[in-house]
OpenMM code with the backbone's topology and positions (N, CA, C; nanometers):
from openmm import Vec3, app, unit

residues = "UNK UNK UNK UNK UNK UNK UNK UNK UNK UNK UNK UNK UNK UNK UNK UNK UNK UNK UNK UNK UNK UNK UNK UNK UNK UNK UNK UNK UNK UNK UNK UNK UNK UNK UNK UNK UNK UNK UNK UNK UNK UNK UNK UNK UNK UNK UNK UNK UNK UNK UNK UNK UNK UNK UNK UNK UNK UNK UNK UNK UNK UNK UNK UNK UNK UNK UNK UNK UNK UNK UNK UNK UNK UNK UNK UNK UNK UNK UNK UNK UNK UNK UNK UNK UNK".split()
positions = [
    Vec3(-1.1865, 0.2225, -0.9091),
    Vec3(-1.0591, 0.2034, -0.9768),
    Vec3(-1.0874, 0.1682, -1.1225),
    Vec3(-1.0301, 0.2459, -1.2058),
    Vec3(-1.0439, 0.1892, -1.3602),
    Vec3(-0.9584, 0.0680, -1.3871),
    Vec3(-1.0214, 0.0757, -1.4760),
    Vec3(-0.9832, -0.1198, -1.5827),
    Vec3(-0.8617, -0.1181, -1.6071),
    Vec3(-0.8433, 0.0038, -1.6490),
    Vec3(-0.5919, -0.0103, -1.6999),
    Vec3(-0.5536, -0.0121, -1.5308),
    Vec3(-0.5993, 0.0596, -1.4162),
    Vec3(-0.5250, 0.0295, -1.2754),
    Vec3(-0.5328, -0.0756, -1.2634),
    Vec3(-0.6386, -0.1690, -1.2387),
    Vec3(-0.6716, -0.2706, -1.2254),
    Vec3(-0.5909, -0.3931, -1.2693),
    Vec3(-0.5877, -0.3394, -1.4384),
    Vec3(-0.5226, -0.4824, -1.4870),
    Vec3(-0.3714, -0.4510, -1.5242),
    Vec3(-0.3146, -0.3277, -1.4647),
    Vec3(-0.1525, -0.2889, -1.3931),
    Vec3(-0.1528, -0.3324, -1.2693),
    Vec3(-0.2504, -0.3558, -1.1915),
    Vec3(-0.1814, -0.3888, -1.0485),
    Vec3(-0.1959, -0.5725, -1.0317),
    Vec3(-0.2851, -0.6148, -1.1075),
    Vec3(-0.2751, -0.7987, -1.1255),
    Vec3(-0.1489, -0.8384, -1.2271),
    Vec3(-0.1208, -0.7506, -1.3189),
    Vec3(-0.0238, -0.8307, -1.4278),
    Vec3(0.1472, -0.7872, -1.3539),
    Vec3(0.2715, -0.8580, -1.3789),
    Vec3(0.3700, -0.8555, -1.2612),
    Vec3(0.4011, -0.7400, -1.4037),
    Vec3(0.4977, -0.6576, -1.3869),
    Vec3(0.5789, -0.5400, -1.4317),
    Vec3(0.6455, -0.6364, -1.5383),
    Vec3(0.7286, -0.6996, -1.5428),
    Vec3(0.8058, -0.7140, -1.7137),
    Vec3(0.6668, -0.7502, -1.7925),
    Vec3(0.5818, -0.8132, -1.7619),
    Vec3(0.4563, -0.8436, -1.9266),
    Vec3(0.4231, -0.6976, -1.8901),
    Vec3(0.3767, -0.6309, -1.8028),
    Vec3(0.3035, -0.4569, -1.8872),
    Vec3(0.4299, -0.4337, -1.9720),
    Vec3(0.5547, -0.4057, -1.9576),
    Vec3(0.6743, -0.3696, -2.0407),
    Vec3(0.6726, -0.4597, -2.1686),
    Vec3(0.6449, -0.5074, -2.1448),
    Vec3(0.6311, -0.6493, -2.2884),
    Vec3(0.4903, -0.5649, -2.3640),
    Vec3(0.4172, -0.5561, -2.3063),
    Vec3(0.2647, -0.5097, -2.3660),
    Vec3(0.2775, -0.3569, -2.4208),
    Vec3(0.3416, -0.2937, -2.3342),
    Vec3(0.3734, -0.1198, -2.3098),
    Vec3(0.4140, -0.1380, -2.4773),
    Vec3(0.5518, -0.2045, -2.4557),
    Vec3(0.6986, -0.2277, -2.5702),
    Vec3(0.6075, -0.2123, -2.6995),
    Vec3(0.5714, -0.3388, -2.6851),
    Vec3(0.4963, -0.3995, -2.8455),
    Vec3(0.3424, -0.3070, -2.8971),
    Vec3(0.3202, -0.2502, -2.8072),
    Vec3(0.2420, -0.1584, -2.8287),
    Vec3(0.2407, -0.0511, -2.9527),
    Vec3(0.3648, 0.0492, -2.8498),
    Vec3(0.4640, 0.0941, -2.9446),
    Vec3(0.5161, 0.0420, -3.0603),
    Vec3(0.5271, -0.0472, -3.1076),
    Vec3(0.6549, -0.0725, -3.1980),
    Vec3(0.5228, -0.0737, -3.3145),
    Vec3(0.4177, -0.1688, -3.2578),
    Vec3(0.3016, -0.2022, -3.3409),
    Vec3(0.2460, -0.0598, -3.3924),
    Vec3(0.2548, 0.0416, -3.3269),
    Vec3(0.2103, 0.1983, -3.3944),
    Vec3(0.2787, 0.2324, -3.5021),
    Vec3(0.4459, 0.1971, -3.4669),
    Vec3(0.5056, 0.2442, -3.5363),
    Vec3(0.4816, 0.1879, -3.6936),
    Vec3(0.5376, 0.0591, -3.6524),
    Vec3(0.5001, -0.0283, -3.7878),
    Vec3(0.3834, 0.0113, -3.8883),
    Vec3(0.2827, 0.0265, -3.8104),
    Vec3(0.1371, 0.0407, -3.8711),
    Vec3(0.1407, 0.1995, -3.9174),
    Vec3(0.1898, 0.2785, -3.8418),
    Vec3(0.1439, 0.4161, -3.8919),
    Vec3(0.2827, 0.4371, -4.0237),
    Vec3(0.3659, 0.3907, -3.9787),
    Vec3(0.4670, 0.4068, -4.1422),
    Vec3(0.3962, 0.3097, -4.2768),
    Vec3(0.3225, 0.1670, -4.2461),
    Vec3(0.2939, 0.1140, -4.3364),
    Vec3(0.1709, 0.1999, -4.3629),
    Vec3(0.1118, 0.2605, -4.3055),
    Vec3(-0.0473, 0.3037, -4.3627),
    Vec3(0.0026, 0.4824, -4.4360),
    Vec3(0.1312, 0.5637, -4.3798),
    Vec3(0.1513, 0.6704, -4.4223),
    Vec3(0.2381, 0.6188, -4.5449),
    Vec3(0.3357, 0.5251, -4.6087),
    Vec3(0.3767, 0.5072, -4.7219),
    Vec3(0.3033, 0.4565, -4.7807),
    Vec3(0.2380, 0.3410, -4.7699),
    Vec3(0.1930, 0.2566, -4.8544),
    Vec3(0.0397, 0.3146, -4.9127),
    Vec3(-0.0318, 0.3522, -4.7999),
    Vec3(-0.1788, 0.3750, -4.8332),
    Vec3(-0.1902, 0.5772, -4.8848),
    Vec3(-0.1230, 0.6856, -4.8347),
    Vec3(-0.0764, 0.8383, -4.8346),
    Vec3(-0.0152, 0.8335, -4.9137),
    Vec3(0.0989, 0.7599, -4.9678),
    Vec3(0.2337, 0.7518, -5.0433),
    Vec3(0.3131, 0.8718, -4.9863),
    Vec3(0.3033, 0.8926, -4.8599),
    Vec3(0.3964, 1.0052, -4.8068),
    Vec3(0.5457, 0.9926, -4.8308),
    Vec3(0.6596, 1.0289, -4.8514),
    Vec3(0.7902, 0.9744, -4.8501),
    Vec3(0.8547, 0.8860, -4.7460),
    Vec3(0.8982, 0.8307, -4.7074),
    Vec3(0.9128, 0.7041, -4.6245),
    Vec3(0.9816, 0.7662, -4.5427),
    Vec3(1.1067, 0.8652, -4.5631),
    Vec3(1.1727, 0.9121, -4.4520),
    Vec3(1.0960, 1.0000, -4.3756),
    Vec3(1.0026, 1.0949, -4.4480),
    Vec3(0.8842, 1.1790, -4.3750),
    Vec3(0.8383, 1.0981, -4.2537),
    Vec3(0.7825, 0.9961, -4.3120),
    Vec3(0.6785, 0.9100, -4.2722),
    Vec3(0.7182, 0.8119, -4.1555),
    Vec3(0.8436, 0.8035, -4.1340),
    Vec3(0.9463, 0.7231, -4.0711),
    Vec3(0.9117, 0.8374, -3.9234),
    Vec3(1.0059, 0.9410, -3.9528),
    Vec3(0.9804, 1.0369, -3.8280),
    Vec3(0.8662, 1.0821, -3.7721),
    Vec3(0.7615, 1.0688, -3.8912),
    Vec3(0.6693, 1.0964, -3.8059),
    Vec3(0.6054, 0.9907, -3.6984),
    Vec3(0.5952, 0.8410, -3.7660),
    Vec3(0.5681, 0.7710, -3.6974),
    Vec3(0.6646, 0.7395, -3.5824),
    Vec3(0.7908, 0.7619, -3.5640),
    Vec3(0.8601, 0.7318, -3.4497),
    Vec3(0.8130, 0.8482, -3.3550),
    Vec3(0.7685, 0.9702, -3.3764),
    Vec3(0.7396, 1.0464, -3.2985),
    Vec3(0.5706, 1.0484, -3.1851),
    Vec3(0.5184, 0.9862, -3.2592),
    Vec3(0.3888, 0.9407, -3.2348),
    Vec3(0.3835, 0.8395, -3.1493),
    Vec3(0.5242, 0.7228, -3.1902),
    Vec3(0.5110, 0.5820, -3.1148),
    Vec3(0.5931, 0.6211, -2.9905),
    Vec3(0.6949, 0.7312, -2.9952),
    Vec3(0.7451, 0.7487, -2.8557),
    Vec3(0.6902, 0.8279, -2.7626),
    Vec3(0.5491, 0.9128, -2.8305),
    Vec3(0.4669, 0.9392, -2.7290),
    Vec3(0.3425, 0.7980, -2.6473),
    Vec3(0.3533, 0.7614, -2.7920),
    Vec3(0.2278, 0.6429, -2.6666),
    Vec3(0.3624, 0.5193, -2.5942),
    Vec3(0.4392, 0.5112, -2.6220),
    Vec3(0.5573, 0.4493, -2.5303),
    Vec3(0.5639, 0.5488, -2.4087),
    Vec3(0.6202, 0.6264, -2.4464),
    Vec3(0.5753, 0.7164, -2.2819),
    Vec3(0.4645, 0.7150, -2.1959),
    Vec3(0.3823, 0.7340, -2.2493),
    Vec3(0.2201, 0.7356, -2.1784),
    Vec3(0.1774, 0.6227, -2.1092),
    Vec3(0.2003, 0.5036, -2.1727),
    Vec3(0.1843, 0.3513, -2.2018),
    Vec3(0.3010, 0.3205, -2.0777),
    Vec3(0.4272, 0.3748, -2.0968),
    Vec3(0.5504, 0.3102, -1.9694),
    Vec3(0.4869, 0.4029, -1.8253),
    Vec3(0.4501, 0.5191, -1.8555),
    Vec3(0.4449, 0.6034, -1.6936),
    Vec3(0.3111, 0.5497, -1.6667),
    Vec3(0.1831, 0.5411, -1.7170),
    Vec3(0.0308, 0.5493, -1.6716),
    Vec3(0.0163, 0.3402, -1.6116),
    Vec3(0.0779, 0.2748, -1.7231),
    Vec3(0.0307, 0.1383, -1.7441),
    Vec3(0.1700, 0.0412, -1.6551),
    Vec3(0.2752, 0.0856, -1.7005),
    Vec3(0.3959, -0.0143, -1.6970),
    Vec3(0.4187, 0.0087, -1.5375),
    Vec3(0.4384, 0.1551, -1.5359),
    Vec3(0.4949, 0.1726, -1.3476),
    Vec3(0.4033, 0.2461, -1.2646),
    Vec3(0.2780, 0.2638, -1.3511),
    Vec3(0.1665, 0.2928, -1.2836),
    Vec3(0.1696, 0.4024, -1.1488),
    Vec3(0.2176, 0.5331, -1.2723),
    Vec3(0.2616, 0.6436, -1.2119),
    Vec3(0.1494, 0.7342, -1.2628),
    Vec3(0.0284, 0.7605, -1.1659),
    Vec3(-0.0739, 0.8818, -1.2454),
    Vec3(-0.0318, 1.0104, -1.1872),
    Vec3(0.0517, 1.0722, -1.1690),
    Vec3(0.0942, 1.2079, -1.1493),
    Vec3(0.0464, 1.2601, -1.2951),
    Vec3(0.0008, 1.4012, -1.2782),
    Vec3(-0.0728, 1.4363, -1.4420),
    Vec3(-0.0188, 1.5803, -1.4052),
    Vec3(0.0840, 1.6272, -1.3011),
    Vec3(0.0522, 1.7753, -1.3139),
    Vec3(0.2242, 1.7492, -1.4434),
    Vec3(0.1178, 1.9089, -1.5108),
    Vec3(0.1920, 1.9532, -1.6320),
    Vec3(0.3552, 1.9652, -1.5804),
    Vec3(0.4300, 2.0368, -1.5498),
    Vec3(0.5886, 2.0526, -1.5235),
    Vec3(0.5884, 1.9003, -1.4889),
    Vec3(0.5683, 1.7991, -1.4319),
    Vec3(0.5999, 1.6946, -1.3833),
    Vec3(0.6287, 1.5933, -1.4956),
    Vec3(0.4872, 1.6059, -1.6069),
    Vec3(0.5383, 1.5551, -1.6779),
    Vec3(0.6187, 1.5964, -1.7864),
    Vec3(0.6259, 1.6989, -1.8000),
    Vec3(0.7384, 1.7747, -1.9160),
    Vec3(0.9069, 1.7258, -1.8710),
    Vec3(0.8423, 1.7436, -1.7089),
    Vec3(0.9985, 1.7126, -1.6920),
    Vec3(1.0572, 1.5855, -1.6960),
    Vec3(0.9543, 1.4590, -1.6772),
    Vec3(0.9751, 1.3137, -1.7156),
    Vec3(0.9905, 1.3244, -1.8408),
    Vec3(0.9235, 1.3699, -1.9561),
    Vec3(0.9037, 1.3201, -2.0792),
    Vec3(1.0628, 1.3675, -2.1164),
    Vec3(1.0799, 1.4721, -2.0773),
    Vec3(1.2349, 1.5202, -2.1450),
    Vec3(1.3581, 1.4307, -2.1064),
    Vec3(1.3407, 1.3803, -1.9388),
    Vec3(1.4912, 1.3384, -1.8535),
    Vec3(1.4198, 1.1715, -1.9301),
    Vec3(1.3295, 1.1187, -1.9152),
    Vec3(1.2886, 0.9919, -2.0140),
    Vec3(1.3276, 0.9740, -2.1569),
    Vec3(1.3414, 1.0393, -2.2267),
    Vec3(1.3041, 1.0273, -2.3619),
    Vec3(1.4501, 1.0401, -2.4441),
] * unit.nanometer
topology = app.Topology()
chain = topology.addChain("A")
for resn in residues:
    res = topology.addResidue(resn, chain)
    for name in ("N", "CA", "C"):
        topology.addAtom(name, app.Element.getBySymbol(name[0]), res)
């Protein structure tokens, strides 16, 4: 059993969601402060891109870690990521 099953099946479900959450938000934050500030990309650019990035590792992070769902076949997850998102 790997180390993320492991330490999803000891920690209770709202802290992975707490961890999953802040995960995310922390990408976001960081990849808009490092694409404006450090790129000087335009902020609204830089805005979407980073929300797009942080709602993929929010996804990944809520199905693999939070509810500790490893289903990996392709349609399965296209079809979560879409009825999710």
């Amino acid at each position: 059993m790997g180390h993320i099953k492991k330490l999803a099946v000891r920690l209770p479900r709202p802290l992975r969601y707490l961890i999953s959450g802040g995960t995310a938000a922390l990408v976001n934050f960081s990849l808009l402060a490092l694409l404006v500030e450090v790129l000087g990309l335009w902020y609204l650019a830089a805005s979407v891109f980073a929300f797009a990035i942080a709602l993929l590792v929010s996804f990944t992070l809520q199905k693999f870690f939070t509810f500790a769902d490893h289903t990996r076949a392709q349609n399965v997850l296209a079809r979560q990521f879409s009825l999710y998102t």
